[in-house]
C-alpha positions in Angstrom: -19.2 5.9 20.7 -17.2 3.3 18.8 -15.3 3.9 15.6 -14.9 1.7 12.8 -11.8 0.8 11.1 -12.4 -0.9 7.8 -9.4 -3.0 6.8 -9.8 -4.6 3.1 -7.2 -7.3 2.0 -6.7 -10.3 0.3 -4.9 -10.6 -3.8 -1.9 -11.5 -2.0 -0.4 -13.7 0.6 0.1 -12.6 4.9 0.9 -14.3 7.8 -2.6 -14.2 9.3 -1.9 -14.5 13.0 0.7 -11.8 13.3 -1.4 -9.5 10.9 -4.4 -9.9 12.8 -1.8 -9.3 16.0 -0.9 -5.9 14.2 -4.5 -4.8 13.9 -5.6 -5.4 17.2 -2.2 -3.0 18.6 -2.8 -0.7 15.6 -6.2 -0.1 17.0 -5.1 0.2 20.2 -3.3 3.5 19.8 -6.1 5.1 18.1 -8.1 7.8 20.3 -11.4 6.3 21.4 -12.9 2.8 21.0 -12.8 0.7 18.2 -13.9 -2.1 16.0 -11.7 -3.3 13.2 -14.1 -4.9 10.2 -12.0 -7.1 8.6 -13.0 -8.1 4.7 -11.0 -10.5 2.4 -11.4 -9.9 -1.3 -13.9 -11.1 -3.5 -16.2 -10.4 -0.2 -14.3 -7.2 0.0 -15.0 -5.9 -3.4 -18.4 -6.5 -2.6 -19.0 -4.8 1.0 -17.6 -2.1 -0.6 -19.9 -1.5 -3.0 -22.7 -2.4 -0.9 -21.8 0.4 0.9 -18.9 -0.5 4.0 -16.7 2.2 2.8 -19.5 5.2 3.4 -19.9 4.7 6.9 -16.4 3.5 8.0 -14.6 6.4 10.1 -11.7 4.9 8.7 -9.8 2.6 6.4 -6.9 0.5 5.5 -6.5 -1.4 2.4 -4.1 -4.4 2.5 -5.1 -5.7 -0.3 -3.7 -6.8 -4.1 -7.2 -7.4 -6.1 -8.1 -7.8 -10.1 -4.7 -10.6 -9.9 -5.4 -14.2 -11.0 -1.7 -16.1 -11.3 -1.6 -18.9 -12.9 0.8 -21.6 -14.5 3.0 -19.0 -15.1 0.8 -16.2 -16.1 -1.2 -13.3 -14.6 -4.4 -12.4 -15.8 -5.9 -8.8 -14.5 -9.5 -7.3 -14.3 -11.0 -3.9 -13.1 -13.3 -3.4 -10.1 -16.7 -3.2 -10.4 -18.4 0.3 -11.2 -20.0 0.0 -7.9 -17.1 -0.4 -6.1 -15.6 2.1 -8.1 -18.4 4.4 -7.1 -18.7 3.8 -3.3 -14.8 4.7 -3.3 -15.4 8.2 -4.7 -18.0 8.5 -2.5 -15.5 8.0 0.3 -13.1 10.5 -0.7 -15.6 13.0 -2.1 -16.9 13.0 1.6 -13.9 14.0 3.1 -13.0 10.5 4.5 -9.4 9.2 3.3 -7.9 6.2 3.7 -4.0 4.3 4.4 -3.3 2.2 1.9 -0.1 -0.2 2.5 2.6 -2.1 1.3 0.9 -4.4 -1.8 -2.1 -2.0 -2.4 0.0 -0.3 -4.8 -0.1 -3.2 -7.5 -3.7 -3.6 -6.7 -6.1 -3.4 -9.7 -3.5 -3.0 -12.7 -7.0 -2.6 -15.2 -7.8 0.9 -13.3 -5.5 3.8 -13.3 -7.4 5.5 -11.2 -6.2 3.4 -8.3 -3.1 4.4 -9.6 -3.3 7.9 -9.4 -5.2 7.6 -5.9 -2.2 5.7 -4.3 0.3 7.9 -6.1 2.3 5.1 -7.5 2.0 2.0 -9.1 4.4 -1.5 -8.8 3.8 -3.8 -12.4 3.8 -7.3 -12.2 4.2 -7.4 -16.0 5.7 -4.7 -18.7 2.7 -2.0 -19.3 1.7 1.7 -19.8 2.0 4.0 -16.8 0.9 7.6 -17.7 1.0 7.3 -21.0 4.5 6.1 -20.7 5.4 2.2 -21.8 7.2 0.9 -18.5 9.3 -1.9 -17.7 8.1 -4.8 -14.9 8.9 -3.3 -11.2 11.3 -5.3 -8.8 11.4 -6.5 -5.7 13.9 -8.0 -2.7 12.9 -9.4 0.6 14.4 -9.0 3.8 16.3 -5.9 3.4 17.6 -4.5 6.5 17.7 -0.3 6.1 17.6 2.4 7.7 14.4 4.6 7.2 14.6 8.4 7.8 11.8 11.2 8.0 11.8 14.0 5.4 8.9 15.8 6.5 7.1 17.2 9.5 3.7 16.0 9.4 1.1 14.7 11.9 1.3 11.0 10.9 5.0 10.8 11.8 4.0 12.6 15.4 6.2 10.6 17.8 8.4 8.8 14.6 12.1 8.8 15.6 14.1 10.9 12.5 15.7 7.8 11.9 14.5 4.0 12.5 15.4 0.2 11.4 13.3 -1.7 9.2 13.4 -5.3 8.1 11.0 -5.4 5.3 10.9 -6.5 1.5 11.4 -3.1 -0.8 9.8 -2.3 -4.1 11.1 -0.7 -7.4 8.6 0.4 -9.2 6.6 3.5 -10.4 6.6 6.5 -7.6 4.3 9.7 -8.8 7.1 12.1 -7.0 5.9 15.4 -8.9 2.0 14.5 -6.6 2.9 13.5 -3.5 4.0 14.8 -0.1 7.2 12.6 0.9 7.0 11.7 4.1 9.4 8.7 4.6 12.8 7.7 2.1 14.7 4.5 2.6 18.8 4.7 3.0 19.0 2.1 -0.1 20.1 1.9 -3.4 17.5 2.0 -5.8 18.9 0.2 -9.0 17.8 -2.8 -10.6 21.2 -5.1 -9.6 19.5 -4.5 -5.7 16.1 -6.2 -6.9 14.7 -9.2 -8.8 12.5 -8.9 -11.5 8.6 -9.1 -11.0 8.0 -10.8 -14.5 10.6 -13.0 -14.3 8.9 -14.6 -10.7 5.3 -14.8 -12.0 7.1 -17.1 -14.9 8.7 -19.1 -12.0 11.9 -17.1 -11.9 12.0 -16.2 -8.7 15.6 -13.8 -7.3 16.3 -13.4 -10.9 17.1 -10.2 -12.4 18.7 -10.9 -15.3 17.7 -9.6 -18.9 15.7 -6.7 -17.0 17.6 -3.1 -17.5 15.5 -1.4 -15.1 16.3 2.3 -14.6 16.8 3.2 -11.0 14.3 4.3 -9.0 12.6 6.5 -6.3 13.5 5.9 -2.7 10.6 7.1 -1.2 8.7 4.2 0.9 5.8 6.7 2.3 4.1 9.7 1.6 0.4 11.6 1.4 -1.7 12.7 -1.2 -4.8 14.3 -1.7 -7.4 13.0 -3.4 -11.0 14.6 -4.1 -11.6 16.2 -0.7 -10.1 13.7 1.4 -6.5 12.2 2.0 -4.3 9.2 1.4 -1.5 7.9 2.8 0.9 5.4 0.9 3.3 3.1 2.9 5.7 1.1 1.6 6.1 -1.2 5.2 4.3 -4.1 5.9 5.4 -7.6 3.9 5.5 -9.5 7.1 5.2 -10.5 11.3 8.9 -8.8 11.6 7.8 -5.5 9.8 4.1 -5.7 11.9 5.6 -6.0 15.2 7.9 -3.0 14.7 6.5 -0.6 17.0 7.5 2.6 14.7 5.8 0.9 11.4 2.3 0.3 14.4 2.9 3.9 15.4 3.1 5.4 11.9 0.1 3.3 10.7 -2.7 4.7 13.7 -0.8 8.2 13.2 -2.0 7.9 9.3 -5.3 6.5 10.1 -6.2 8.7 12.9 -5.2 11.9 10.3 -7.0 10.8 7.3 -9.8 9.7 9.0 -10.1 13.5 10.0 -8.5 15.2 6.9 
């Protein structure tokens, strides 16, 4: 019997190749045989609603949708019910899902996906739970040490520690419901990142004028959601972080558990 592993992305920019390259050993180290559908938003969004997500045993969202940037802008737009609909289906059902990396900005015009993910990174100043929050940050090619504060099945065969190369994110992090899984050794204060806002206005590596409270450390973690679960992880912005055999390992780990949970 083959399985199939759904992966949705698209919103944001990837290394094709290597991510493709990632997939192919990510499915590898799943149990069984399987075939990786591969869908790039708007398609995505749409095979969704039509009804990919109800039948895949399980799925991976790499994706960043409802963004359009432009001239120095962003506009933002919700999902479509049916897509809305087909996903709590999904997790009504039992089936969860991985989400990674820039899923958590995805659909700013939903909170929902918000609450789903367990956190939420803001490309522009907004609302977050009722509570007005500043942009989120980011910085590239941060070499850190990574370090397990949990025993869980997706970090079966994880080293306690490991090295990661990977850009970091500080933004909204729902700590009172998730399960942390994995923190980063870093410092999580705004003088570490650069300013979202300031690079969708062409500002790119600028944090000035952006008094950004620190933030949570945690770069991975599970939550449930309806009767299914969902893992968050922070990892994956490029070819160095996909071909980092922990990150592959921790990836089919998540995958093989909440495609079962």
């Amino acid at each position: 019997m083959t399985h199939t592993l759904l992966v949705l992305s698209g919103g944001h920019p990837y290394e094709e190749g290597p991510w493709e390259a990632f997939l192919a050993a990510v499915a590898d180290k799943l149990p069984g045989e399987w075939q990786v559908v591969h869908y790039v938003h708007p398609e995505a969004e749409e095979r969704v609603a039509a009804g990919a997500a109800d039948s895949a045993d399980a799925a991976l969202f790499y994706d960043m949708p409802g963004y359009t940037f432009a001239d120095g802008t962003v506009k933002t737009a919700a999902p479509s019910d049916a897509f809305k609909a087909a996903l709590e289906r999904r997790f009504a059902s039992g089936r969860g899902a991985v989400m990674m990396h820039h899923a958590i900005a995805g659909w700013a015009e939903w909170p929902q996906w918000s609450e789903w993910v367990g956190g939420r990174f803001l490309y522009q100043p907004g609302m977050v739970r009722g509570e007005a929050k500043l942009d989120s940050g980011y910085r590239h090619d941060v070499d850190y040490t990574a370090e397990l504060v949990a025993e869980h099945p997706v970090l079966e065969g994880v080293p306690a520690t490991f090295e990661v190369n990977d850009e970091l994110y500080l933004g909204e992090v729902f700590e009172d419901s998730v399960t942390p899984l994995i923190r980063a050794r870093h410092d999580y204060v705004a003088e570490n990142f650069y300013s979202a806002a300031h690079a969708v206005a062409g500002r790119m590596f600028d944090n000035s004028d952006w008094p950004h409270p620190p933030g949570s450390n945690l770069v991975a973690w599970t939550k449930p959601v309806g009767a299914a679960q969902i893992v968050y992880c922070q990892f994956g912005d490029g070819p160095h972080t996909y071909a980092n055999p922990v990150v592959r390992q921790i990836i089919a780990n998540a995958l093989q558990w909440t495609a079962h949970s």
